[in-house]
N, C-alpha and C positions, 0 to 999 in steps of 0.2 A: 442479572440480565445482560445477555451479550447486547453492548450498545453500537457493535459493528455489525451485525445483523442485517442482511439485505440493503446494507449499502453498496453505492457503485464505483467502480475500484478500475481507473485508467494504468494500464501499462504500457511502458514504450521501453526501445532495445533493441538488442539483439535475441538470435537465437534461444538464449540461455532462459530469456521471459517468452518467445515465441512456443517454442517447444520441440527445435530442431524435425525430427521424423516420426517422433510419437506422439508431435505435440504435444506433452506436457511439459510445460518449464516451469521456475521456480517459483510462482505466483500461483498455482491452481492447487496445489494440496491445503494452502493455507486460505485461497478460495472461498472451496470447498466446503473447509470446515466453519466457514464464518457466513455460508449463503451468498456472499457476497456475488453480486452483478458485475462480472469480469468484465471489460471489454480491451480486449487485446490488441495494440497496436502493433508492436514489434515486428520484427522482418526477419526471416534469416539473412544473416550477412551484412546485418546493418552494422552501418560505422556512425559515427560521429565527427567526421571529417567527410564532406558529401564525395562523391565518387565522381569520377573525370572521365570522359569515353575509350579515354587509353589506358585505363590504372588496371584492366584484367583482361585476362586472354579469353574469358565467357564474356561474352556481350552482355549475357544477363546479370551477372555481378554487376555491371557498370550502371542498374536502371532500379535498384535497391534503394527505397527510401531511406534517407538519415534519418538523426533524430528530430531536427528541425522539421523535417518533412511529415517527419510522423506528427507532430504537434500539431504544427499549422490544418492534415486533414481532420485531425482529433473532433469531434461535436464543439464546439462555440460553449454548450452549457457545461458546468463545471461539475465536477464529482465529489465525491465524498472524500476519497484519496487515490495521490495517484504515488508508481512506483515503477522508476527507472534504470537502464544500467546503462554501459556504454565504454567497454574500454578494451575487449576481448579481439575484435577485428581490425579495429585501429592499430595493436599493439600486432599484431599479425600484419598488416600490410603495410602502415602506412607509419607511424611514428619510427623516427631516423632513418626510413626509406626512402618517401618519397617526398615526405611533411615533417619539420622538425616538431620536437613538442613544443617549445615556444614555452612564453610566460605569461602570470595569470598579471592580466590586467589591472592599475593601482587605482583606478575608479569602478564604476560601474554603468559608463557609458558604452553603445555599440561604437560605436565610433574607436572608440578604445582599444577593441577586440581584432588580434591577427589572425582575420580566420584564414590565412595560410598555414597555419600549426593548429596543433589538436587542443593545445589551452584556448586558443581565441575561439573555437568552433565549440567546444563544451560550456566553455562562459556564455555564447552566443544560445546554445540551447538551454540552459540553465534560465537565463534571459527570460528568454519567450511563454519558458511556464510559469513562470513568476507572474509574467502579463498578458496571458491567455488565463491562467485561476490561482488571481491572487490570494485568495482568502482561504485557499486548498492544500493540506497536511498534502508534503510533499517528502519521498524519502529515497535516495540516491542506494544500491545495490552495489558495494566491491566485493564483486564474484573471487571464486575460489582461485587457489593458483593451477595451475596443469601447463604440463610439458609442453605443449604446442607453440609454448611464447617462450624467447629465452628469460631469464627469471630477471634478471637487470634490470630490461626494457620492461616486467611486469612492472615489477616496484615501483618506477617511472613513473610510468602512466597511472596507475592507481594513486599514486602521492598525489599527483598533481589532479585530479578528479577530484579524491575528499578533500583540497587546500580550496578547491575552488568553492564547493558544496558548502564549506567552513565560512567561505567568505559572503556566500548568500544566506546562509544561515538554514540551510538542507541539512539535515541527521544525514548522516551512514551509516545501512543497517552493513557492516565490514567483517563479513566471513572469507576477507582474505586473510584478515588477521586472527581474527578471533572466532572463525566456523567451525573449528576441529576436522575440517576436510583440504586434503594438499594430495592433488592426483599426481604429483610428481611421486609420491611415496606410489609404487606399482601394485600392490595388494588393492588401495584402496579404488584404483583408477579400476583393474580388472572388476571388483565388486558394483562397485558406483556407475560407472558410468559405461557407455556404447558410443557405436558408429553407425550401424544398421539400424533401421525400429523394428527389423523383423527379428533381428536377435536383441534384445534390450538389454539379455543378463548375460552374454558373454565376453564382457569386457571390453573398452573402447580403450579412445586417445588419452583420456581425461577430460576433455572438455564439455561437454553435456552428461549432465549426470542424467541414469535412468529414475524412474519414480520413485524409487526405495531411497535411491540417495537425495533428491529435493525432499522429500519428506523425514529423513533423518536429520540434516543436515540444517538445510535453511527455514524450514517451517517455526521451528523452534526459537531458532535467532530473529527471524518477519512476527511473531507473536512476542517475543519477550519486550521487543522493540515499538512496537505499534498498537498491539491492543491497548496498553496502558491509558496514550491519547485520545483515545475513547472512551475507557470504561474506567473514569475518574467521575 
């Protein structure tokens, strides 16, 4: 018996669990196949370092919940599991532009935390779900790599994510390392992923895959990873 079955399943993020223009991200094929009661917080454009009224030239970029934001309106009652990501926009605007990455905090007090860098602001969201549902399987997402970020500053920010993740004791389900998809390779970026949702299968940036690829790609890796936890 599937013991994940119509349970409810919190996502927070960005675009990649949002589902950019098709709405579908990387949370709903495996969903889907499990009944699961999605509830989707994500944003497009969300970062993990909250946005300043001056950090983009759209005014609307600047009014995009973080993650923190996304928490705090989340339901007070707790889920079954929740599943987040958070390092694709950051690494795009804001770490060693505007925000350094900073370092993971040697306690685990807020106090502790420089949430003027992207480690203090990630520890700080890390935090909050801890103490918003404690008692809730929680599983951190290092999305794939794609061209849009230079690949240095991927590394970066992905290390220092799973160190933190590590240090609260959060798994990573880490299909940067180990997903078999890298849309820098350009066959698979054409195949996989788009920019338009009215073209889904003509080829994008890399960075949102279309539905073929969340469901090749990461379904596989969110199932080997998490049903287990359940169905012991």
């Amino acid at each position: 018996m599937d013991q994940l079955q119509h349970k409810v399943l919190y996502g927070f993020g960005d675009s990649l669990i949002f589902g950019h223009e098709l709405q579908i991200g990387l949370l709903d094929d495996f969903a889907q196949r499990h009944q699961l009661a999605f509830h989707n917080f994500a944003a497009n454009g969300a970062t993990v370092i909250p946005t300043q009224p001056s950090d983009h030239t759209w005014s609307s970029d600047n009014h995009v919940p973080d993650l923190v934001m996304q928490i705090n309106s989340a339901p007070a009652t707790a889920p079954d599991l929740i599943v987040f990501d958070g390092t694709t926009n950051d690494a795009i605007s804001y770490v060693d532009q505007l925000h350094p990455l900073g370092q993971i905090a040697s306690d685990f007090n807020k106090t502790s935390f420089d949430v003027n860098t992207y480690c203090g602001c990630f520890e700080l969201a890390v935090m909050r779900l801890r103490e918003r549902y404690p008692l809730t399987p929680i599983y951190f997402i290092g999305v794939h790599h794609m061209p849009a970020i230079p690949l240095a500053r991927q590394d970066q920010v992905q290390a220092a994510a799973a160190a933190i993740c590590g240090k609260w004791g959060i798994p990573v389900i880490d299909l940067y390392h180990r997903g078999q998809i890298n849309t820098f390779i350009p066959e698979m970026a054409k195949r996989y992923s788009y920019n338009s949702g009215d073209h889904p299968h003509d080829g994008g940036d890399g960075t949102h895959l279309n539905a073929e690829g969340y469901q090749r790609f990461y379904t596989p890796i969110l199932e080997a990873t998490i049903t287990p936890t359940f169905n012991y």
